[in-house]
C-alpha positions in Angstrom: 0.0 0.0 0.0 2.8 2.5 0.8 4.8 1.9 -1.9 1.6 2.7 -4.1 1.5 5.8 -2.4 5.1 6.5 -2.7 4.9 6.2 -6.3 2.4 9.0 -6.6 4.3 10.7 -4.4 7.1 10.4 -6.6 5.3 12.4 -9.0 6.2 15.8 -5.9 9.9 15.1 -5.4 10.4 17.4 -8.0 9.5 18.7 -5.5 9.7 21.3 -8.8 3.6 19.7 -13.1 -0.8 20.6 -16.5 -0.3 20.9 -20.2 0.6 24.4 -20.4 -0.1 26.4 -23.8 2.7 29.0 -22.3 6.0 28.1 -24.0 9.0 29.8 -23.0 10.6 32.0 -25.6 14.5 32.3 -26.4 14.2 35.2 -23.7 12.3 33.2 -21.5 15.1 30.8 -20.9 17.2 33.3 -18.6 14.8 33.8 -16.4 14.0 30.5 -16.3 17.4 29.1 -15.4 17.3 31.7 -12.7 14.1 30.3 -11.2 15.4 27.1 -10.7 18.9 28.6 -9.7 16.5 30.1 -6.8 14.9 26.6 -5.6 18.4 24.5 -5.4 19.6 23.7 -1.9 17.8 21.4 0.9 13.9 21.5 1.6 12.2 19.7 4.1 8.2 19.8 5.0 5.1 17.7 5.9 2.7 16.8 3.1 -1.0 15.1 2.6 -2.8 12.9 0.5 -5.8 15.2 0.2 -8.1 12.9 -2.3 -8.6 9.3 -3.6 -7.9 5.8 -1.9 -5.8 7.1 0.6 -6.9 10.7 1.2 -5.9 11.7 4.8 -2.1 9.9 4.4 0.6 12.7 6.1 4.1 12.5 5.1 7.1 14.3 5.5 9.9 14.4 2.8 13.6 16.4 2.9 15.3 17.3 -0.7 18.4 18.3 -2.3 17.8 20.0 -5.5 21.0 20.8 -8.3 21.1 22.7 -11.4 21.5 20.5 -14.1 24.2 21.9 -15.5 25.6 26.1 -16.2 24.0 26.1 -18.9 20.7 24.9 -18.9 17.5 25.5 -17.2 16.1 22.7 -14.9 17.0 20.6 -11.2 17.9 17.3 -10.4 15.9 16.6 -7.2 17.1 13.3 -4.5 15.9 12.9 -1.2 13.3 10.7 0.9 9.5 10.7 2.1 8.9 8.9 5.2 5.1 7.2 5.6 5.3 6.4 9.7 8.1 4.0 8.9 8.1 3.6 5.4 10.8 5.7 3.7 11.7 6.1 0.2 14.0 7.6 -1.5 12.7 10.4 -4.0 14.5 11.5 -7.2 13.6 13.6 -10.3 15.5 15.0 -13.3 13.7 17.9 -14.9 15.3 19.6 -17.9 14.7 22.3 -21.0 13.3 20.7 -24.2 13.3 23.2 -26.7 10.7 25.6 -25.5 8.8 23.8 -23.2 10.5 20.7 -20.3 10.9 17.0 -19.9 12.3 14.4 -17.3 10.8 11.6 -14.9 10.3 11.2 -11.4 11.8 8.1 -9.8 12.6 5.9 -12.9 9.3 7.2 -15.0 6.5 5.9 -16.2 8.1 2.7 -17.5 8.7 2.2 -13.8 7.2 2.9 -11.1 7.5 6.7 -11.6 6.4 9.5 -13.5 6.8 11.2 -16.9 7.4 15.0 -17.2 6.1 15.5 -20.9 5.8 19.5 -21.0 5.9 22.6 -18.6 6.6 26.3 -18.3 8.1 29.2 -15.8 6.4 31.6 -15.2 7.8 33.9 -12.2 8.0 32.3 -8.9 6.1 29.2 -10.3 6.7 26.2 -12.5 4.0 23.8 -13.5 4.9 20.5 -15.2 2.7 18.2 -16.9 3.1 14.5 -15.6 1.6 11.0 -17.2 2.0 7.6 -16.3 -0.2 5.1 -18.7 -3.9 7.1 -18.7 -2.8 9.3 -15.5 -2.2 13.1 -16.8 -1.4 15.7 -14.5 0.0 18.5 -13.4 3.0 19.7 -10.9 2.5 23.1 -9.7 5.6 24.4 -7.8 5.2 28.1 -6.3 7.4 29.8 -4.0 5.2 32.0 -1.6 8.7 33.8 0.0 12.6 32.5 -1.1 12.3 29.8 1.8 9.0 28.5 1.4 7.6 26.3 -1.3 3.9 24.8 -2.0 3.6 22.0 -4.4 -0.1 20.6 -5.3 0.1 17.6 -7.6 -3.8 17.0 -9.7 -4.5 14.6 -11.9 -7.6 14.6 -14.8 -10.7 13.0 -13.9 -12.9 13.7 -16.9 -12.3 17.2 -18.1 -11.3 18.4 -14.2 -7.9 18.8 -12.8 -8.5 17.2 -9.2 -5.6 17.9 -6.4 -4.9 14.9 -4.7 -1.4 16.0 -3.2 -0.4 19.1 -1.4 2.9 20.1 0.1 4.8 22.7 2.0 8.8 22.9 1.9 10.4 24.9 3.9 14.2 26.0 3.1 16.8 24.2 5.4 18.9 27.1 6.2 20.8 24.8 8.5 22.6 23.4 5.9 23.5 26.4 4.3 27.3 26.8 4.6 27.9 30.1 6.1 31.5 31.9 6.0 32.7 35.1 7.8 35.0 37.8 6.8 37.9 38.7 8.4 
C-alpha cells in the first residue's frame, strides 16, 4: 500500500507539473534558469494525500535539488519521504526541451514513476505536466517567500484537474554553509 503511495508521491519530489499552452521563448530561458537557480539547496516539510484511496495519508519528505548543468535551465531533485516507517527515496530530473520541459520522477513511467512531458516558468512558479499510462497531470511548484515552497500535484478526472497531493517545503537554512570575513 505504501509503496503505491510512494509512487504518486514520486510524481512531488520534484518537489519542482498541467499541459501548459505558455512556452518559454529564447528570452524566457534566462529567467527561467534563474528560477530554478533560486529553488536549489535542501527542503524539508510535511505533506498530505488530500483525495482518492488514501486521502488523509501525512508524510514528511527532505530534498536536495542541483542545477542541471551552467548552462541549462532545470534541477535534479534526490531525497526521501517517510510514511510512519516507510521511507523512500525520492528522485527527479527535470530539464529544457526546446521551448517547453521533460524528465521523470523516480525511474518514470516505464517504472514505477512519472513522466514530465511538458511545462513552463512563469515567475515564482513552475507547472509541469506529468503522465503515467492514462494518468495526466499536473505539478504546480510556487514559491510564496525565497524559503517557502507549496507544491499541489492534480490529476484529470474527466475534463477536471483534481488535487490529490499538497505540500509545504520549507528552506533548510541549516545546511546552508555560512563563512565570515575577516
Amino acid at each position: 500500500m505504501y509503496l503505491r503511495i510512494f509512487s504518486v508521491i514520486g510524481g512531488l519530489a520534484a518537489a519542482f507539473v498541467a499541459d501548459s499552452a505558455m512556452a518559454p521563448d529564447a528570452s524566457a530561458a534566462p529567467r527561467d534558469k534563474a528560477f530554478f537557480q533560486s529553488v536549489a539547496g535542501t527542503w524539508k516539510g510535511p505533506g498530505e494525500i488530500v483525495a482518492g484511496k488514501y486521502k488523509g495519508t501525512k508524510f514528511n519528505c527532505s530534498l536536495t535539488g542541483q542545477s542541471v548543468s551552467s548552462t541549462e535551465a532545470g534541477i535534479k531533485l534526490d531525497g526521501t519521504c517517510r510514511v510512519g516507517v516507510f521511507k523512500q527515496p525520492m528522485s527527479a530530473v527535470i530539464t529544457q526541451n526546446g521551448k517547453g520541459y521533460k524528465g521523470q520522477f523516480l525511474d518514470g513511467a516505464d517504472g514505477k514513476g512519472l513522466d514530465i512531458v511538458s511545462g513552463a516558468v512563469n515567475g515564482d512558479k513552475v507547472v509541469v505536466g506529468i503522465n503515467r499510462a492514462q494518468l495526466n497531470g499536473a505539478m504546480v511548484a510556487s514559491l510564496r517567500d525565497p524559503n517557502t515552497m507549496n507544491i499541489t500535484i492534480s490529476v484529470k478526472v474527466e475534463d477536471q484537474m483534481i488535487p490529490v497531493i499538497g505540500l509545504t517545503l520549507d528552506r533548510d537554512l541549516d545546511s546552508i554553509a555560512v563563512g565570515s570575513i575577516d
